[in-house]
ZATOR-691539 format. One record per residue (C-alpha): residue in one letter; residue number from 1; x, y, z. Coordinates in Angstrom, 2 decimals, padded with zeros to 5 digits. Layout:
BEGIN
+----+-----+---------+---------+---------+
| aa |   i |      xx |      yy |      zz |
+----+-----+---------+---------+---------+
|  A | NUM |       X |       Y |       Z |
...
+----+-----+---------+---------+---------+
//
This chain:
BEGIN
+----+-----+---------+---------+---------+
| aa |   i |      xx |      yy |      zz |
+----+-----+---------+---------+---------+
|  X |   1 |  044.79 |  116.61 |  078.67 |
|  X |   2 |  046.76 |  114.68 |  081.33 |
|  X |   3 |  050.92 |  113.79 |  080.70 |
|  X |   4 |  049.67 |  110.01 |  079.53 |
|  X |   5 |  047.49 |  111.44 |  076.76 |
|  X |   6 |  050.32 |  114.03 |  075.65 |
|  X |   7 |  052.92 |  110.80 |  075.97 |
|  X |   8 |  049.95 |  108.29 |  074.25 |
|  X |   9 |  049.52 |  110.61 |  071.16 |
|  X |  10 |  053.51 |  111.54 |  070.64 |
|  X |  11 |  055.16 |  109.22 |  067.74 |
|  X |  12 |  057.68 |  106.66 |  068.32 |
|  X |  13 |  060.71 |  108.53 |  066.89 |
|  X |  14 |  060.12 |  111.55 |  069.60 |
|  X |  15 |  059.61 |  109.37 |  072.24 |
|  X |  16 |  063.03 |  107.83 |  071.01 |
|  X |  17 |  064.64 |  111.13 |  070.66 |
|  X |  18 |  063.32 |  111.93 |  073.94 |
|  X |  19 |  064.62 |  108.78 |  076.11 |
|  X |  20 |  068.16 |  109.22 |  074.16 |
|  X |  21 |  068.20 |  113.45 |  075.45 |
|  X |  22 |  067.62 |  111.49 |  078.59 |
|  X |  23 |  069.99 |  108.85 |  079.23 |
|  X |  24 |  072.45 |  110.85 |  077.44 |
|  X |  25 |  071.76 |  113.43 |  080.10 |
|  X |  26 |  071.71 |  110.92 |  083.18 |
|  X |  27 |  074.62 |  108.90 |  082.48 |
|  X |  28 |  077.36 |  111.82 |  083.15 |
|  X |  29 |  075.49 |  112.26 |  086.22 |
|  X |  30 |  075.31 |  108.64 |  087.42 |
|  X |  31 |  079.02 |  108.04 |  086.97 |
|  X |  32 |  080.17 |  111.00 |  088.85 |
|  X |  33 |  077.59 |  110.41 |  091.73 |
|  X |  34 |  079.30 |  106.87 |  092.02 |
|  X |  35 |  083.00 |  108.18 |  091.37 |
|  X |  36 |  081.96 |  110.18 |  094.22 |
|  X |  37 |  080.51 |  107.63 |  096.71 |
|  X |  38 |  083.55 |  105.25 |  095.62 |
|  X |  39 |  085.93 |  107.54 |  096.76 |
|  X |  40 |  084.47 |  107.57 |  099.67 |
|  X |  41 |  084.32 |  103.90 |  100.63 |
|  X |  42 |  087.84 |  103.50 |  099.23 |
|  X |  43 |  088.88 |  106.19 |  101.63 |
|  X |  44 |  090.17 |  108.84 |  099.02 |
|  X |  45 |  088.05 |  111.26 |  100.07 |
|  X |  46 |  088.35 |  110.86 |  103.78 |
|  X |  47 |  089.80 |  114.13 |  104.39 |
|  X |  48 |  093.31 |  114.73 |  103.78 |
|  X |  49 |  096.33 |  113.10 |  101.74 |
|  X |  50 |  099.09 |  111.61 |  103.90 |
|  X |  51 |  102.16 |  114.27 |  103.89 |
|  X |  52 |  104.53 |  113.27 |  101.38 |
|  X |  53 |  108.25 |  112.34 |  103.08 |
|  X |  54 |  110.79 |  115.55 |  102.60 |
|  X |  55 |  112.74 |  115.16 |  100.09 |
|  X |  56 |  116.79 |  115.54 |  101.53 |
|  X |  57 |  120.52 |  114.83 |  100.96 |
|  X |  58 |  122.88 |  113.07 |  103.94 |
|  X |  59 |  126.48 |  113.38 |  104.32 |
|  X |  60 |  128.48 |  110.86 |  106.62 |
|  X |  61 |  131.50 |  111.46 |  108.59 |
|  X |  62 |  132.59 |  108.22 |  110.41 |
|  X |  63 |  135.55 |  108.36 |  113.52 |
|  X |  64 |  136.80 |  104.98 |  114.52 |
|  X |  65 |  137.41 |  105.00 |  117.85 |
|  X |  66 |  138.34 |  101.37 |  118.02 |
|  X |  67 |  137.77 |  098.08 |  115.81 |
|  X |  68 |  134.17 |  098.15 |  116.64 |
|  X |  69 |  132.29 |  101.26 |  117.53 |
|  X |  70 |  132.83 |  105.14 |  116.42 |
|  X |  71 |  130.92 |  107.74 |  115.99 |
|  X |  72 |  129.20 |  108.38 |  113.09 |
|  X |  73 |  128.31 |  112.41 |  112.26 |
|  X |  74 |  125.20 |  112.67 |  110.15 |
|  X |  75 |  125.00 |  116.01 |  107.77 |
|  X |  76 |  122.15 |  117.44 |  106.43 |
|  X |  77 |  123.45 |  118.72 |  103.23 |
|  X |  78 |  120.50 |  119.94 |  100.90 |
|  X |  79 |  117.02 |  119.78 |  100.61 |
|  X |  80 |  113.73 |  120.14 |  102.45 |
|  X |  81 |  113.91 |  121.60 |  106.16 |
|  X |  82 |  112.13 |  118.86 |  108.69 |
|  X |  83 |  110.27 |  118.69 |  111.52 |
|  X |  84 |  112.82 |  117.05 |  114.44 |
|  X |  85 |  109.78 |  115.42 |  116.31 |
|  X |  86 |  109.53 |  113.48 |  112.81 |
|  X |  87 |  112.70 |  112.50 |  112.40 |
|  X |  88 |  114.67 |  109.23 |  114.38 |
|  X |  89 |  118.02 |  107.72 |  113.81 |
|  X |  90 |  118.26 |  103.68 |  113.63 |
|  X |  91 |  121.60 |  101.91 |  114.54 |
|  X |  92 |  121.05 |  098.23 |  114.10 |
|  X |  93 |  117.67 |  097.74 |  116.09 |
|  X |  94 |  117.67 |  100.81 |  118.35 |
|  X |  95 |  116.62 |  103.66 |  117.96 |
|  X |  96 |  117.71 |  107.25 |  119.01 |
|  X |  97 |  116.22 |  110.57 |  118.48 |
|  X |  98 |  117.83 |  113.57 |  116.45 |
|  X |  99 |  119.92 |  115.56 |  118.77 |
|  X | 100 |  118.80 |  119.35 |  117.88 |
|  X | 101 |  119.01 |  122.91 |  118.98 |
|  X | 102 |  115.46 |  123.89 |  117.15 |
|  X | 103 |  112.15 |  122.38 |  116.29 |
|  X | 104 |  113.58 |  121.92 |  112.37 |
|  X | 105 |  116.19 |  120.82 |  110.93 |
|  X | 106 |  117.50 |  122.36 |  107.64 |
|  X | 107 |  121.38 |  122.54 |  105.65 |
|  X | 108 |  124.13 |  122.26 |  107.53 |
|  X | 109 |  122.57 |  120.98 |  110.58 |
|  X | 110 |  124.35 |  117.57 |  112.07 |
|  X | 111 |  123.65 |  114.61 |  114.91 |
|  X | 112 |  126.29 |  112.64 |  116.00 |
|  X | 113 |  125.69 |  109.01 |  117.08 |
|  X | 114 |  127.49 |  105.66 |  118.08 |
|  X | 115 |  128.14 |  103.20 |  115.93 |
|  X | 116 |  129.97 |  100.02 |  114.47 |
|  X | 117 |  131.72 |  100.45 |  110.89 |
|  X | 118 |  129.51 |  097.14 |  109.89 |
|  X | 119 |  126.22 |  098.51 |  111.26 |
|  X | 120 |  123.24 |  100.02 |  108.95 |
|  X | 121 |  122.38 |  103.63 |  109.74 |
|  X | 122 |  119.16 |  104.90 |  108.81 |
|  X | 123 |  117.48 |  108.15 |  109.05 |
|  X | 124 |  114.10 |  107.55 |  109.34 |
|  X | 125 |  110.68 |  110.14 |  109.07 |
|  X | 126 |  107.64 |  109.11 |  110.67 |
|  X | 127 |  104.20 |  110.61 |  110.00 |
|  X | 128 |  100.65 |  109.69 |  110.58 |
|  X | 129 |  101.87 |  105.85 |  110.96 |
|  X | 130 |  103.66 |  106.05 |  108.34 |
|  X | 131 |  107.65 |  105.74 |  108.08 |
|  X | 132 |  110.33 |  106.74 |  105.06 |
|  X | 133 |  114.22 |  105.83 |  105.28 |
|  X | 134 |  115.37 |  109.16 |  103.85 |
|  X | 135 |  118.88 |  108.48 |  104.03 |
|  X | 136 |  121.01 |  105.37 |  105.14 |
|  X | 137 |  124.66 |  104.62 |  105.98 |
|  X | 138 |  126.18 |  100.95 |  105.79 |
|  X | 139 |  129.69 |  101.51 |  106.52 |
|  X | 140 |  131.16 |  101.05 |  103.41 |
|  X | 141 |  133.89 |  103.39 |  102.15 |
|  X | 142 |  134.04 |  105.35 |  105.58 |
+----+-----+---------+---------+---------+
//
């Protein structure tokens, strides 16, 4: 006796009982086999997370040398250690690299640069495109 006799001669509340073991068994499935390919498309699972920006605390020391320019001394005073080649200064619209001894910078370790008491300072980490202001100076109280 073939499958379609065996299904033919089976009564209607097995055959239910068997579909619901069935779709009950092949929905799980279904929805993480398309959670799956979705993440693909969507680019989750593309092979790595983008590195979170390091978490740090600035301290400013500002020395007038006339009405209009100084120099401001940046201070890394607590926090993560970071990669130099990661991190830039901006004063105004330019921008200047960190000025460092080592390949990271960690507590206690300063860059000096030039700048007017009304310009914006920002300390700026850049990776894989992407850019955080992680600390930022705007004159005020200096």
């Amino acid at each position: 006796m073939g499958f379609r006799e065996q299904w033919a001669e089976l009564g209607t509340g097995v055959k239910v009982i068997i579909g619901l073991v069935l779709l009950v068994g092949l929905i799980p499935l279904l929805v993480i086999l398309a959670a799956i390919v979705a993440s693909f498309v969507l680019g989750f699972g593309s092979g790595g997370e983008a590195a979170a920006a390091p978490q740090a605390s600035w301290g400013y020391e500002y020395n007038e040398t006339n009405e209009s320019s100084g120099k401001l001394t940046i201070i890394h005073e607590g926090g993560d250690s970071i990669e130099v080649s990661k991190l830039t200064v901006e004063v105004g619209s330019d921008t200047v690299d960190w000025d460092a001894d080592s390949e990271r910078i960690s507590v206690g370790d300063s860059t000096t640069v030039e700048a007017g008491p009304d310009e914006v300072v920002r300390v700026v980490w850049r990776s894989g495109g992407e850019e955080t202001i992680i600390g930022e100076w705007d004159g005020q109280g200096y």
